[in-house]
N, C-alpha and C positions, 0 to 999 in steps of 0.2 A: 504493500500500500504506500512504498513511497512517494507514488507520484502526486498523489496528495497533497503529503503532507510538502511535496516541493514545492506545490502550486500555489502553498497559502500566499508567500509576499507577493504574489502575479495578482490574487486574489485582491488584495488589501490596494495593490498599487492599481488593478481597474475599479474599486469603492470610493477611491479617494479622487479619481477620472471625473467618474459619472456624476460623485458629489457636486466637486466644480463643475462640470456642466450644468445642476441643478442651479447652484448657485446665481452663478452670471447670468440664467437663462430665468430667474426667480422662480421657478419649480418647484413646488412644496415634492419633492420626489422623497425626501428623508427629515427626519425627527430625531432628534438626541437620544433621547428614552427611551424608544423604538430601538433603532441600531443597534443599542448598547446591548438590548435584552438580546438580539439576536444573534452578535458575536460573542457576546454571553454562552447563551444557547448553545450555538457551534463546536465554541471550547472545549464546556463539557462532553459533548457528542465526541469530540477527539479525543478525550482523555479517557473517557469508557470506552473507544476504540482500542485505548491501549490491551487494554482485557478482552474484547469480545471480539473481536475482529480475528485473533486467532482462530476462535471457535469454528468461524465459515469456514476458514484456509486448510483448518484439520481435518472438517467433516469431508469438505472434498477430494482433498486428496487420498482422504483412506478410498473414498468410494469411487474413486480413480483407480490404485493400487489393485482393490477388492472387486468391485464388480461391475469393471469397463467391458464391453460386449467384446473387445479383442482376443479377452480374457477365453472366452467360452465358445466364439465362431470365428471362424476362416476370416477374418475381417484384417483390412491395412491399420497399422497405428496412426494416427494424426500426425500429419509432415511437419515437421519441428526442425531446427539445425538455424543456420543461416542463410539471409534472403539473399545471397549471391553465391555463383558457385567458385570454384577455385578460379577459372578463367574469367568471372569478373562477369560473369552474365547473370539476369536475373534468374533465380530460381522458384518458377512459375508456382508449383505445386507448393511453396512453404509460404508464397502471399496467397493464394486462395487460404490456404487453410489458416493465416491471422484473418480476413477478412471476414472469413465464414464463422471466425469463433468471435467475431465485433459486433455483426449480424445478429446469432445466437442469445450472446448473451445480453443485448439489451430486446431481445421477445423475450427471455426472461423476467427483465425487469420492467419489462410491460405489465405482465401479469401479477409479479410480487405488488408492483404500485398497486394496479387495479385493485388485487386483492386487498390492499393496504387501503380503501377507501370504504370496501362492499362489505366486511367482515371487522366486528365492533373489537377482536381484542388486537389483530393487524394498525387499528385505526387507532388506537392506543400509543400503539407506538410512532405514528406518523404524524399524528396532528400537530405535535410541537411545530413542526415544516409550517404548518397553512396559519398558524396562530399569529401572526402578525398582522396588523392593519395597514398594512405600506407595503409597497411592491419596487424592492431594487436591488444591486446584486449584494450587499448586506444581507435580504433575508435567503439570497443560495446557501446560506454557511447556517443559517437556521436551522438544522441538525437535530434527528431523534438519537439521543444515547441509546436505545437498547432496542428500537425496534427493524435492529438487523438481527437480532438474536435469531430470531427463526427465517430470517430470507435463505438458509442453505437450502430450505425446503423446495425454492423454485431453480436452484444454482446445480441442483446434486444430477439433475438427468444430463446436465453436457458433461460433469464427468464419468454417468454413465456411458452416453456416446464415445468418450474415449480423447475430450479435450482434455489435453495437459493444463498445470495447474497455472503453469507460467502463462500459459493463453489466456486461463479466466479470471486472474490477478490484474495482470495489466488493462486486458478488455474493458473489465469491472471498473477499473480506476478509470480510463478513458471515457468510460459513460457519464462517471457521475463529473469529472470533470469540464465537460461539452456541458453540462445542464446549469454551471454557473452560467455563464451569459444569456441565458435566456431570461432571468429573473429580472430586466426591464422594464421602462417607459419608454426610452428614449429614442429605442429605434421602436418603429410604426409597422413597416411589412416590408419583407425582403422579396425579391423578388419570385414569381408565381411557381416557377420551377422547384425553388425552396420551401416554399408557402406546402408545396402539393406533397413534398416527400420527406423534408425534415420538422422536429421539432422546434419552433421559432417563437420568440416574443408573444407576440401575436395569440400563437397557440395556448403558450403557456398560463398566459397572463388568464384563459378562460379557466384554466386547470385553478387557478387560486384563487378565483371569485363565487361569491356567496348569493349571488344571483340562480333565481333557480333554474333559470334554462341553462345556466351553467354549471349546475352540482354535477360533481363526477364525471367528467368529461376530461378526451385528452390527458392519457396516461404517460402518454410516449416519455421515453428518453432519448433517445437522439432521433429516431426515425414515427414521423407522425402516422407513415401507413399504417401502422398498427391495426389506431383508433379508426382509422377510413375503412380498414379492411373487418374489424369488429364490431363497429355501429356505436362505438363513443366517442366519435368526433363531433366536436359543434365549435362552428368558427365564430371569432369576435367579432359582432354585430357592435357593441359598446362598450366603453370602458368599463371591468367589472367593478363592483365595493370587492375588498380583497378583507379576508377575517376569515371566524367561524359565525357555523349562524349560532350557539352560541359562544360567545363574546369569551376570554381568558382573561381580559381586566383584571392584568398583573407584569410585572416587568419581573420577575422571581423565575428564573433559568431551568429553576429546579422543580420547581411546580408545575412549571408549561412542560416539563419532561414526566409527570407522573399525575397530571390530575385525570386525565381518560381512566388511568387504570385503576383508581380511585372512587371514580362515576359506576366502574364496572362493580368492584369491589362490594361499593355500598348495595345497588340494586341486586346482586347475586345474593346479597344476605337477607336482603328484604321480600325477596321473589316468592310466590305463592307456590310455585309448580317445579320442578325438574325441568320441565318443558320450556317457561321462563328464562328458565340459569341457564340454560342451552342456548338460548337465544338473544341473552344480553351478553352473552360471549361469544357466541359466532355468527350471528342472525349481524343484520346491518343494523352502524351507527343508531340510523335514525327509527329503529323498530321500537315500538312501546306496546303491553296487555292490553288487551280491549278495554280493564275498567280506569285504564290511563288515556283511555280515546285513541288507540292503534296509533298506526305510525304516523311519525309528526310531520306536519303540511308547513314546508317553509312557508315564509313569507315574502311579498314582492319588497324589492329594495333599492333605494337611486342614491347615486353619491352625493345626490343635491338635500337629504334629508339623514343621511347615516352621519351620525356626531365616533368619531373613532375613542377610544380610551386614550385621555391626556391629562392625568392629575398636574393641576398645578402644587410646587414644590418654589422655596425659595430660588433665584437662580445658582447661591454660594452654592447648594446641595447637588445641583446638579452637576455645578463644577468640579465637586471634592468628588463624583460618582466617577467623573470622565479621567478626572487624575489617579483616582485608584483602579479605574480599568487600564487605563495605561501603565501603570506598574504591575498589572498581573499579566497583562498576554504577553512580557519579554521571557515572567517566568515561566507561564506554558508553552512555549517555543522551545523553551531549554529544555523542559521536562517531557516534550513529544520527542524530543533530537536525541535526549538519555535516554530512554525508557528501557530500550534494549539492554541497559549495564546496571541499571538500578537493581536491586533486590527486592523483592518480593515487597517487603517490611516500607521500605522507600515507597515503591509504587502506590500502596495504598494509602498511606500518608501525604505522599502529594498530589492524589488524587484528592482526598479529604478536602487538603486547605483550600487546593482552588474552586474546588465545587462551594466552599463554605465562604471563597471570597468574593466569588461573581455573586452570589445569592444575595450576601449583605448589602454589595454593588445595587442589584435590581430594587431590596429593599428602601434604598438611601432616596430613588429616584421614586421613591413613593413613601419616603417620612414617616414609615414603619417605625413603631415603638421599639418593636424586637429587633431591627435593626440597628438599632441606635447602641441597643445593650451587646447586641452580637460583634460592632463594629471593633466595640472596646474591648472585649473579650480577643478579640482575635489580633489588635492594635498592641494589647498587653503584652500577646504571648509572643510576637515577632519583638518586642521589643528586650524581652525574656533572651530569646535569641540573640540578641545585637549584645547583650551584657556577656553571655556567655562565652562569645568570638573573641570580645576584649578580653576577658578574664585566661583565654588559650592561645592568646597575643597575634590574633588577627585584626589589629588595630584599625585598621581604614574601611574595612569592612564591616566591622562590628559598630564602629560608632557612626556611620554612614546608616544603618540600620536602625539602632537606637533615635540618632535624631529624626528622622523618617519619620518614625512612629511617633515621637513626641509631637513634633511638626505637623501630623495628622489626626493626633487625638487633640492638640490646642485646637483645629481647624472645626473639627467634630462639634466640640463644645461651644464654640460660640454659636452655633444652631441646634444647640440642642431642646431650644423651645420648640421647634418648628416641627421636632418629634412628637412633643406632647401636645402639641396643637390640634396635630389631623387623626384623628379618632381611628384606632385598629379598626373600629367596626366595619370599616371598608374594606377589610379580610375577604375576598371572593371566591372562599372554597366551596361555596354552595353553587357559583358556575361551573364546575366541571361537567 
């Protein structure tokens, strides 16, 4: 999965593009509190990559290893080696078969998405992706932690086929890759050739609107046939409202990654029937009992009347949100670049802090009381730290840390009214 994680500053450097285009062109295309929640969001998603992401990579390969049809019929292996041959010519048969396994594997992940829309515990884990109110390439990195867990389910038959692993690593990453730029405004329609056979702007942007001619629509990841060729295509007639229908009204990384399976959680406990629990688990999202009035009937929506979630907050707070997100993605950079040498013990430890730093982050941008207490709590124990360094005569580092932290908790406290100000009650666990 390096290529990935290669691609993040390419990433950050077209965010920062399109910003400035927004800008100069006065484009309300991005929101502070917005962004943050969603590179927020992303981070996490990378940092439980560091754990789960194996999982896919083992499940396939055994079942490569174990029970590729090569295995058991007269069949060729899949042409692998390199795409030239000694003489410097191409060798035909080893780019069909990258090409065919590029193809392949995003009809897979046609289906994992679709599935990921039409099946409520799938949806679970995808929805963090659509829970944004804005549409830019910020929320491409918008990222489910955990709901790759079970995509090996639709990945496992190409290596039954007999795709090497190396083909459906790279492929995989090439897919999800190509699907950041399409998470635009900016561009409008590419031309009709592209419109008719790739995934584009255009397309996508229906994929993430909350308008009901547009639910569920346009799965594609890089090639739109798909959806032409399965009947889930429906082109942009109007700019969608981009959200859920309902609403996440919360900037908390951590919430927008576990409130679905939550919603699931509670009504599987409360369900009258077996029949029920079966069905708020695998039945679609929007399926409800009869004595809850059956499934739920969006609603019609215009952007001319949808108000998006935008707590006002002091602006210091916002500011101290954006200065504390910028001291944490230098350290999840380092800590996605180490992860391979870290120890066990390490890995979950800094998985902990930064999942526990973005959260505080999300809560600061919303003047969460528990925020305020968790900031200091967590301001302390880095500072804990910064004592420590000094004391085992890591001078410049240690006290570069220590005043960090002092410097952030003086910052903390002079708005610390603005905590007790805006009332918890605005807690929206009851939207999930």
């Amino acid at each position: 999965m390096g290529i990935i994680q290669a691609s993040i500053p390419l990433f950050f450097l077209f965010i920062a593009a399109e910003l400035l285009f927004a800008q100069l062109g006065r484009r309300p295309f991005y929101r502070l509190n917005d962004s943050i929640s969603d590179l927020s969001a992303g981070t996490i998603s990378q940092v439980a990559g560091v754990f789960t992401k194996v999982l896919l990579l083992a499940v396939y390969a055994w079942t490569f290893d174990q029970l590729r049809v090569q295995r058991w019929l007269d069949l060729p292996e899949w042409p692998g080696g390199r795409w030239r041959t000694a003489e410097g010519a191409l060798h035909a048969p080893v780019i069909v078969a990258w090409c065919a396994a590029f193809v392949l594997v995003d009809f897979a992940y046609y289906w994992f998405h679709r599935l990921s829309h039409e099946v409520n515990i799938f949806w679970a884990g995808h929805v963090v992706h659509h829970s944004s109110e804005e549409y830019n390439l910020a929320v491409a990195l918008r990222q489910s932690a955990v709901g790759g867990v079970l995509s090996w389910i639709f990945y496992v038959p190409l290596a039954v086929l007999g795709m090497p692993w190396e083909h459906f690593a790279v492929c995989y990453a090439l897919n999800l890759v190509y699907q950041f730029w399409i998470h635009t405004r900016v561009v409008h329609r590419l031309p009709a050739w592209c419109e008719a056979v790739l995934n584009t702007p255009s397309h996508h942007r229906v994929h993430h609107g909350v308008n009901p001619e547009y639910q569920d629509r346009n799965y594609a990841g890089v090639f739109i046939v798909w959806d032409r060729w399965f009947g889930t295509y429906t082109p942009e007639r109007q700019e969608p409202v981009y959200g859920l229908t309902t609403p996440l009204r919360s900037w908390n990384p951590l919430w927008a990654q576990v409130h679905q399976y939550v919603a699931i959680a509670r009504n599987v406990w409360h369900a009258r029937s077996w029949r029920d629990r079966w069905q708020y688990l695998f039945g679609s999202p929007a399926w409800r009992p009869a004595e809850q009035g059956g499934p739920v009937v969006l609603p019609e929506v215009s952007r001319d009347t949808f108000t998006p979630f935008d707590p006002q907050v002091p602006r210091a707070l916002s500011w101290y949100a954006l200065a504390q997100f910028a001291l944490i993605v230098p350290v999840a950079l380092w800590f996605l670049a180490s992860a391979a040498r870290l120890p066990v013990g390490q890995l979950i430890a800094g998985a902990f802090y930064l999942a526990l730093s973005l959260t505080n982050v999300g809560g600061v941008l919303e003047a969460r009381r528990w925020a305020f207490a968790s900031e200091q709590a967590r301001l302390g124990a880095l500072a804990v730290a910064g004592v420590v360094l000094l004391t085992r005569g890591a001078l410049m580092p240690g006290l570069g840390l220590a005043l960090l932290c002092v410097g952030s908790l003086a910052a903390l406290w002079t708005r610390r009214h603005a905590f007790t100000a805006m009332s918890d009650e605005r807690m929206d666990f009851h939207h999930a």
